[in-house]
PAMAR-74662 format. One line per 10 residues: number of its first residue (from 0); their letters; for each residue x, y, z of N, C-alpha, C. Coordinates in steps of 0.05 Angstrom, whole numbers. Each point is the difference from the previous one (the first is absolute). Last residue first. Layout:
BEGIN
NUM	a	X,Y,Z,X,Y,Z,X,Y,Z ~ ...;
//
This chain:
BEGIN
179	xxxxxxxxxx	340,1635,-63,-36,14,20,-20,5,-24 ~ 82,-77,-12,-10,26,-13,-29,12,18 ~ 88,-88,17,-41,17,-4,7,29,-8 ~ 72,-83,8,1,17,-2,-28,5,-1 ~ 34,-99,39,-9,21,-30,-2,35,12 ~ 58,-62,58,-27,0,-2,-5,18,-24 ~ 75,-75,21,-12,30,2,-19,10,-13 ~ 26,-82,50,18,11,0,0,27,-11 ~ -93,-38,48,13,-4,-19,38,11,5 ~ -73,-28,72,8,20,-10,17,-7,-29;
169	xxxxxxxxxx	-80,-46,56,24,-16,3,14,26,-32 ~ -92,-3,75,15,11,-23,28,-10,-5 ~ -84,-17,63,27,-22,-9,4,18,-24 ~ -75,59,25,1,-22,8,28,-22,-14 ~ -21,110,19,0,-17,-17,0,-30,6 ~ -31,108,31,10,-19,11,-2,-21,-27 ~ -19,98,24,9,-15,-23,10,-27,-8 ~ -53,35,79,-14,1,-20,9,-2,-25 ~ 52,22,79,-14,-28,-2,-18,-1,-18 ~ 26,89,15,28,-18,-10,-11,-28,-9;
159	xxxxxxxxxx	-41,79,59,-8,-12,-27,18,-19,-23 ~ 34,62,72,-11,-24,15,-17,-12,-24 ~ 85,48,-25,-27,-7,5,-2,-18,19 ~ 97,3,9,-17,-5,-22,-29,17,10 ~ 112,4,38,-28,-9,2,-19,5,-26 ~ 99,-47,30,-14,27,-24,-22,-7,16 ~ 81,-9,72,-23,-2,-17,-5,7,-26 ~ 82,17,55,-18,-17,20,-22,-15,-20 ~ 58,79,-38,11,-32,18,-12,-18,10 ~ -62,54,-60,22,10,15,22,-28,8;
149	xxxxxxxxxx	-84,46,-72,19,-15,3,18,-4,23 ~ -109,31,-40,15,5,11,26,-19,2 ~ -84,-10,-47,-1,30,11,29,9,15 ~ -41,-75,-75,25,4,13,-18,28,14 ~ -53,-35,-68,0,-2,25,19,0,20 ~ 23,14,-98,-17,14,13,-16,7,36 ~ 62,-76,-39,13,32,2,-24,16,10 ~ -25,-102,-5,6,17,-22,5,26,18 ~ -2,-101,38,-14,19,4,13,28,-21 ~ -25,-111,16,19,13,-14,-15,29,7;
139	xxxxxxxxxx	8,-87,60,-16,13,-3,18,23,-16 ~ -2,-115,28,6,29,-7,-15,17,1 ~ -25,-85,16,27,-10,-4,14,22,2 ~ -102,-13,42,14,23,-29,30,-25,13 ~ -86,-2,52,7,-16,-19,19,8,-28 ~ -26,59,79,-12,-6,-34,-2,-16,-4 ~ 30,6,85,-28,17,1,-10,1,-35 ~ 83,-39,32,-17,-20,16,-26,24,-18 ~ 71,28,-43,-6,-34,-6,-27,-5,16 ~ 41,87,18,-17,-8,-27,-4,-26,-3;
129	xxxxxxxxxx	48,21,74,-24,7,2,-11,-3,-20 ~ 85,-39,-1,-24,-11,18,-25,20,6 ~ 65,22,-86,3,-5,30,-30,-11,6 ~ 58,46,-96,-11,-33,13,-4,15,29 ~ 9,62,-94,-3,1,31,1,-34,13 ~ 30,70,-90,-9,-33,-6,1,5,37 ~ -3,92,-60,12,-12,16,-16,-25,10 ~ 14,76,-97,-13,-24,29,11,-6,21 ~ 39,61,-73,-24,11,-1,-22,-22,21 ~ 94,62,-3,-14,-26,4,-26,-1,-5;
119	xxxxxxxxxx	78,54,-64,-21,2,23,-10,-23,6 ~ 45,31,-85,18,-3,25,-16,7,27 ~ -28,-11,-96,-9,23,20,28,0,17 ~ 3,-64,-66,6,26,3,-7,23,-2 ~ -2,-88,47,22,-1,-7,3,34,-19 ~ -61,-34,85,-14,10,-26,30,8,-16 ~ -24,-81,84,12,44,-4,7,-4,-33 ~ -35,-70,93,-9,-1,-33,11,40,10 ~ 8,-76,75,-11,20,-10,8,9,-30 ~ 5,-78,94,11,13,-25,-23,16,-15;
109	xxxxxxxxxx	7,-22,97,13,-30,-16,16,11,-21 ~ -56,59,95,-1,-3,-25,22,-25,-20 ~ -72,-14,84,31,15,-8,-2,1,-29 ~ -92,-4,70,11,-2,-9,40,1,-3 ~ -91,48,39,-4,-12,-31,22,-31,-7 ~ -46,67,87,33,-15,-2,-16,-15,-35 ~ -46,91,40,-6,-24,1,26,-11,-15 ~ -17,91,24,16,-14,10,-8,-32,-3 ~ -38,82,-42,-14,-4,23,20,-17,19 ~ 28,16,-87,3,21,11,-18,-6,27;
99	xxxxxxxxxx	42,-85,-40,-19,20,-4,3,26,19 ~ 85,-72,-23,-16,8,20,-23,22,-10 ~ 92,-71,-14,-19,16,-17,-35,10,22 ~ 121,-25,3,-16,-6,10,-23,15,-15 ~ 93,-30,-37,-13,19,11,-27,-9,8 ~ 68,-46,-65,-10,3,36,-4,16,24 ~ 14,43,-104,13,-35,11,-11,0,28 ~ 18,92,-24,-28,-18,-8,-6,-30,-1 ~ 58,89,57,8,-23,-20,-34,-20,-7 ~ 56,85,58,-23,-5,-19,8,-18,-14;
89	xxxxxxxxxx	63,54,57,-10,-38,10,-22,-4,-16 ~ 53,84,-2,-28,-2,22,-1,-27,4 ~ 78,25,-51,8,-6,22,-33,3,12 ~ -4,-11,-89,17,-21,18,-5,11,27 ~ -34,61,-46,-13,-22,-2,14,-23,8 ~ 50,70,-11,-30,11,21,-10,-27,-4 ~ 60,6,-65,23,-4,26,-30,3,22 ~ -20,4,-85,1,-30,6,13,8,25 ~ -16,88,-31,-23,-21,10,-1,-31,10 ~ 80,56,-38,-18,11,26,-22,-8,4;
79	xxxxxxxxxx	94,-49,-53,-30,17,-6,-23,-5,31 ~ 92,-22,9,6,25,-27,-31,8,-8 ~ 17,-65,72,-2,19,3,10,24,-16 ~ -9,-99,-18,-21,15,6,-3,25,11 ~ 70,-39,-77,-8,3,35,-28,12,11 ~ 18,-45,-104,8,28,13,0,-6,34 ~ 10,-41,-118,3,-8,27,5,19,27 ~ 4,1,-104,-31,4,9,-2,-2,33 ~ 80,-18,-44,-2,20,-7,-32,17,15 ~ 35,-90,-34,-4,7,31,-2,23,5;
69	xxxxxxxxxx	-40,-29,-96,25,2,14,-1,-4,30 ~ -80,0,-60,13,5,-15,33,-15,13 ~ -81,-56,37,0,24,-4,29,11,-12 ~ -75,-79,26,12,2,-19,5,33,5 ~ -37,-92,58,-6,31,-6,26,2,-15 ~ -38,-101,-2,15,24,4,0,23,0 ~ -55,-83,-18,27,-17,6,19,31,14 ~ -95,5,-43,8,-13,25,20,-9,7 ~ -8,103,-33,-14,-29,-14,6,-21,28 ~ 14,110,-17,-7,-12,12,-6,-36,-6;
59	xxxxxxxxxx	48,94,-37,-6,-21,-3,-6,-17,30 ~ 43,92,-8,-1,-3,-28,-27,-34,-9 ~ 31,82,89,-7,-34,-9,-8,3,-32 ~ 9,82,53,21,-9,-14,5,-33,-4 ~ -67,43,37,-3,21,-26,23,-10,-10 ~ -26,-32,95,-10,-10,-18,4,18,-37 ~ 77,1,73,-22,6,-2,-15,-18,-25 ~ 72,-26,76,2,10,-30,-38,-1,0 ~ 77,-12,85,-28,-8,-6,4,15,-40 ~ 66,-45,103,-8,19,-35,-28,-7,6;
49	xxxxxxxxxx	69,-22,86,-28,5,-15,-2,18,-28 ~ 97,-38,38,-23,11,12,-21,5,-21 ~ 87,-81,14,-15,37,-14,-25,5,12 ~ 50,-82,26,20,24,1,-4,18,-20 ~ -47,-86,-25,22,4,17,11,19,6 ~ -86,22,-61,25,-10,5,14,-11,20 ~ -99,35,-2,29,7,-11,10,-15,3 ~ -102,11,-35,15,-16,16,30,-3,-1 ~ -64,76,-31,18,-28,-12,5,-11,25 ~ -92,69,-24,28,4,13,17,-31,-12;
39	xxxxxxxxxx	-65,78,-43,-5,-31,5,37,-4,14 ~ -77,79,-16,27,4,-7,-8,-41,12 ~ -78,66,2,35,21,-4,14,-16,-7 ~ -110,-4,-9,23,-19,-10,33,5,15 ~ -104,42,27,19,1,-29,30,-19,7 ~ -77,23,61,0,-15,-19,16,-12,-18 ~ -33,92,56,-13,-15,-28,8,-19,-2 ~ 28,12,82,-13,29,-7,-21,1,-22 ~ 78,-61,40,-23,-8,8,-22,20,-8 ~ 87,-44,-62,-10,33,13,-28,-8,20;
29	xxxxxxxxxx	72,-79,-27,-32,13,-11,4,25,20 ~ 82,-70,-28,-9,21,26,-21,8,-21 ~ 24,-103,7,1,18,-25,-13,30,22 ~ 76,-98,-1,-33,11,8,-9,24,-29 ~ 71,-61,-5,-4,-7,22,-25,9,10 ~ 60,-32,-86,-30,23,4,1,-13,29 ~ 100,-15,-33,-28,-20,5,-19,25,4 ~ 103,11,-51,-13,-14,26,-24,3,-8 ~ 55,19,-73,10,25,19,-9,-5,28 ~ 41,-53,-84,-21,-9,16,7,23,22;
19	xxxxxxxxxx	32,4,-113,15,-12,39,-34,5,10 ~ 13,18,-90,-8,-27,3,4,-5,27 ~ 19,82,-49,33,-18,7,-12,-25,8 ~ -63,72,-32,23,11,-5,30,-26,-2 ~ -98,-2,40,-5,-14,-41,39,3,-8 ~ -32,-13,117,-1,16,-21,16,-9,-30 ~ -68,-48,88,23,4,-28,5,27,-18 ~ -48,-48,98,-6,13,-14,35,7,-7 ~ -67,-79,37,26,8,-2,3,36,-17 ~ -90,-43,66,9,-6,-31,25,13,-2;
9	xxxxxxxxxx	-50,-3,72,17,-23,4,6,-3,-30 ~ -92,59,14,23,-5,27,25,-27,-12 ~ -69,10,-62,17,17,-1,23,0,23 ~ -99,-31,-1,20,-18,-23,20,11,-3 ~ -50,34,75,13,-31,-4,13,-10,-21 ~ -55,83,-17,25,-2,23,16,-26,5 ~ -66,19,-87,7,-16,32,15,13,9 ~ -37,63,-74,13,-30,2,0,-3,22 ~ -48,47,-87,-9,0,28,26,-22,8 ~ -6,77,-83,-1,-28,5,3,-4,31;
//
């Protein structure tokens, strides 16, 4: 099943064990390599530092709340070796700048669609003044595949990218599941 990013950022997340409120989906660390999902950070506390809890140990996603067993699930980013690399590079998919391999400015990225269980992104939702003035586009949804690359600075895309171009797409909360 396909879900918003947006619809998730700022949802409380509960564990089933004691009902306590463990804090807020703040982001979410994506592997820039494949993709893959690692881990969803919390917005901390007064006087705590950064958690994150992986996607394998989310029990429930819905709209009012991420749902998970205990706090128990609750880890430092630097207990697991990739979310700690991926934090500290600065990769982040949220307002990130979007850019063709030829270097043509596409764009930012808003919000992006990840495959609940694949645990992988599978879109990324683009607005900016170059697509608008030169499409007439509101957006531009661009699918994983054409991802070539991730960094701090940039994803770059295909240059063939524009060709998937959608007109006023106004993104659902979550997007049906497909079968290839």
């Amino acid at each position: 099943m396909l879900k918003l990013a947006s619809t998730i950022i700022g949802l409380p997340i509960k564990n089933i064990r004691d009902g306590l409120n463990l804090g807020e989906v703040r982001d979410f660390v994506v592997d820039p390599v494949d993709g893959e999902i690692l881990a969803i950070s919390l917005k901390p506390h007064l006087f705590s530092s950064l958690k994150i809890i992986s996607l394998i140990d989310i029990r429930e996603i819905n709209p009012e709340m991420v749902i998970v067993d205990s706090s128990d699930v609750l880890s430092e980013p630097e207990e697991v070796i990739r979310v700690k690399e991926v934090l500290g590079s600065g990769i982040k998919i949220l307002k990130n700048k979007v850019v063709t391999e030829s270097g043509q400015k596409l764009g930012e990225v808003y919000d992006f669609t990840f495959d609940l269980i694949e645990k992988e992104l599978s879109r990324i939702y683009v607005k900016g003044n170059f697509i608008k003035e030169l499409l007439s586009l509101s957006e531009l949804i661009i699918p994983k595949e054409k991802i070539i690359k991730i960094t701090p600075k940039a994803i770059y895309v295909e240059d063939g990218v524009i060709g998937v171009k959608e007109k006023e797409v106004k993104a659902p909360l979550t997007v049906p599941e497909t079968n290839p």
